[in-house]
C-alpha positions as CSV (number, residue, x, y, z in Angstrom):
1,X,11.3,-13.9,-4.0
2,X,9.1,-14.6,-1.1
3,X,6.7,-12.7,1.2
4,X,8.8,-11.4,3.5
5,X,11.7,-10.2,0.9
6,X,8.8,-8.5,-1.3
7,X,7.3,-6.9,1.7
8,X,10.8,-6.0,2.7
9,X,10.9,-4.1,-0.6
10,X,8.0,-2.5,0.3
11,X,9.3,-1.3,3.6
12,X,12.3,0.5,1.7
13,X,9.6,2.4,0.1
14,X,8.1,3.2,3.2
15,X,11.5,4.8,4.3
16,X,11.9,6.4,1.3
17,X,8.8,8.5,1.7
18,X,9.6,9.3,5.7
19,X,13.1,10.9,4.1
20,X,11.1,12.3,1.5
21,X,8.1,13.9,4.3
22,X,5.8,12.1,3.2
23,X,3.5,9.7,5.4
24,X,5.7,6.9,5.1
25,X,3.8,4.0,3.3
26,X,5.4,1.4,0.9
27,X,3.7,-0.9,-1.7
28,X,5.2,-3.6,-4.3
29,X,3.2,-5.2,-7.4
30,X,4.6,-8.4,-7.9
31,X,3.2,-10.6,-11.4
32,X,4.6,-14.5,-11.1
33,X,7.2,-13.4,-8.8
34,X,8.4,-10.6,-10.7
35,X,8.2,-7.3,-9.2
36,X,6.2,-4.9,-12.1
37,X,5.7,-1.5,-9.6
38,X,6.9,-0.4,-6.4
39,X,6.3,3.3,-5.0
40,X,5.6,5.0,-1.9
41,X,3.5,7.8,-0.9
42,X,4.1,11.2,-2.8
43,X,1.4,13.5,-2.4
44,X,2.8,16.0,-0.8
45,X,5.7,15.9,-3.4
46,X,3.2,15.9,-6.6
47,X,0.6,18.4,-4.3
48,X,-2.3,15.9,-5.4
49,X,-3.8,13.8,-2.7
50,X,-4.3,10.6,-5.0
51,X,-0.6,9.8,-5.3
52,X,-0.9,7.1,-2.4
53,X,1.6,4.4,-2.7
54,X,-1.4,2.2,-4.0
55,X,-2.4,4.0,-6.5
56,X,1.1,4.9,-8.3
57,X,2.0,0.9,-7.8
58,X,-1.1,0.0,-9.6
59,X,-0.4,3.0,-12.6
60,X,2.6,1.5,-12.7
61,X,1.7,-1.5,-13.3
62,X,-0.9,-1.3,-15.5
63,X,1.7,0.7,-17.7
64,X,4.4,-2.2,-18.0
65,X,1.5,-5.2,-18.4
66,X,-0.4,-2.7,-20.8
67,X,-3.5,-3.6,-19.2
68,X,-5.5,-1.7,-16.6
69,X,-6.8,-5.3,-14.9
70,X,-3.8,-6.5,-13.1
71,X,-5.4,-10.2,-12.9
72,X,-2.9,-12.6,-11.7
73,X,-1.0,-9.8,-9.4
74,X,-0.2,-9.5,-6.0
75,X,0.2,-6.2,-3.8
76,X,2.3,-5.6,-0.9
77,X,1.5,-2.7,1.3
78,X,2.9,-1.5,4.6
79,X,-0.1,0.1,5.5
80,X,-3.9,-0.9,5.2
81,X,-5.0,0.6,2.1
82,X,-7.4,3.7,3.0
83,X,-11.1,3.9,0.9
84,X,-9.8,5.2,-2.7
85,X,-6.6,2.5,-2.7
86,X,-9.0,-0.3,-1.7
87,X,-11.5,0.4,-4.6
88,X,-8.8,0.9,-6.9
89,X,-7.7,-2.7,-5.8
90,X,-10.6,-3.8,-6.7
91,X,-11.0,-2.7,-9.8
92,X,-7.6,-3.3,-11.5
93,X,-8.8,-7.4,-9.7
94,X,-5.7,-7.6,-7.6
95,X,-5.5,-11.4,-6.8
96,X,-3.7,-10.8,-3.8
97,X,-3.2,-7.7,-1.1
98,X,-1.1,-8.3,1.6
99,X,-1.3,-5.7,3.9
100,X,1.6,-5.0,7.2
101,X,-0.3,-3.2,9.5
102,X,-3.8,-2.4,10.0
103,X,-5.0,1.2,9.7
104,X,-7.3,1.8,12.7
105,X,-8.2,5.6,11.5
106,X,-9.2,4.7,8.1
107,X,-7.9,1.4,6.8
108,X,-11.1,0.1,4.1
109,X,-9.4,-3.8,4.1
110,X,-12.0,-4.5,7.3
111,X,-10.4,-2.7,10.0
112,X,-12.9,0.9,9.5
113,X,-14.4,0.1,6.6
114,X,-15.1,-3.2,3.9
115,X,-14.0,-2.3,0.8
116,X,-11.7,-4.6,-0.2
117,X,-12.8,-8.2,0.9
118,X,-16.7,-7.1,0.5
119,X,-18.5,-9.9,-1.0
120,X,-21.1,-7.5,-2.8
121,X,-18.8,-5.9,-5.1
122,X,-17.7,-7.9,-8.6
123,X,-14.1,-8.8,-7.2
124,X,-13.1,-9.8,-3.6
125,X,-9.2,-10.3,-3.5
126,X,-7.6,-12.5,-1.0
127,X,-6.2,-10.6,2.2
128,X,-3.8,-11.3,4.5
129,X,-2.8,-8.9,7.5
130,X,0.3,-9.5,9.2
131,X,3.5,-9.6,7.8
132,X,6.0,-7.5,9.2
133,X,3.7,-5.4,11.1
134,X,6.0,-4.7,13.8
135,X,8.5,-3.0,11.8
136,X,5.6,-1.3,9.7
137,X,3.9,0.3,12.5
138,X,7.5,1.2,14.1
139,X,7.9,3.3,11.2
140,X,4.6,5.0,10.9
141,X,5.1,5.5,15.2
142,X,8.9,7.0,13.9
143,X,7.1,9.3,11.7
144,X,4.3,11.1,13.3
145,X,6.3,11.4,16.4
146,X,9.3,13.2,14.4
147,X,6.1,15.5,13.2
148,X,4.2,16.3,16.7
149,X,7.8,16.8,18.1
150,X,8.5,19.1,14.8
151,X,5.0,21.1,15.7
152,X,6.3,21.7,19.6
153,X,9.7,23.0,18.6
């Protein structure tokens, strides 16, 4: 699989939490070119505010390697990760985030804030911003304007 068709993956996810309610972000673990996690936001489904898509990718994961350092992986994200996700990237030592559109509220991959990428913590994956952001940040648009048009009616 390439970029794209991983990220693609990833953008299912994204749907699937918009018809689930939830804020609609999608993210793919992929180990050699095999996909190992894929999830999407569930937080208001599970009523815990850690369930990002991130966070249950990397669980995930770290459950089918066996090993809470996912060295040698790569995430795909349709959303920059917020604060928590991007430490947690950092410290299962993601190899490689790459990130659909940026977050301009509270993305922590250098758009608010430098989590991931900062040189002065013990890993720094490489990130690239970019791929598919159109369609990424046509869903998120899709999504909170369904909600403020929900909140008028």
């Amino acid at each position: 699989m390439n970029d794209e068709e991983i990220m693609r993956i990833a953008l299912d996810e994204a749907r699937l939490a918009f018809a689930e309610g939830e804020i609609p972000v999608g993210a793919v673990i992929v180990r050699g070119n095999v996909m190992i996690a894929r999830a999407h936001n569930r937080t208001r489904a599970l009523s815990n505010p850690v369930k990002h898509a991130e966070i249950i990718a990397i669980e995930s994961a770290a459950a089918a390697i066996g090993n809470e350092r996912l060295t040698g992986c790569e995430m795909y994200v349709t959303k920059e990760p917020c604060a928590m996700c991007a430490g947690a990237i950092v410290h299962a030592r993601i190899q490689r985030l790459i990130i659909a559109a940026e977050d301009k509220k509270y993305g922590a991959c250098g758009t608010v804030l430098p989590v991931c990428g900062n040189p002065a913590l013990n890993h720094v994956p490489a990130i690239e911003f970019g791929l598919l952001r159109d369609e990424a940040s046509g869903i998120l648009s899709d999504f909170f304007r369904a909600r403020r048009a929900e909140k008028k009616a």
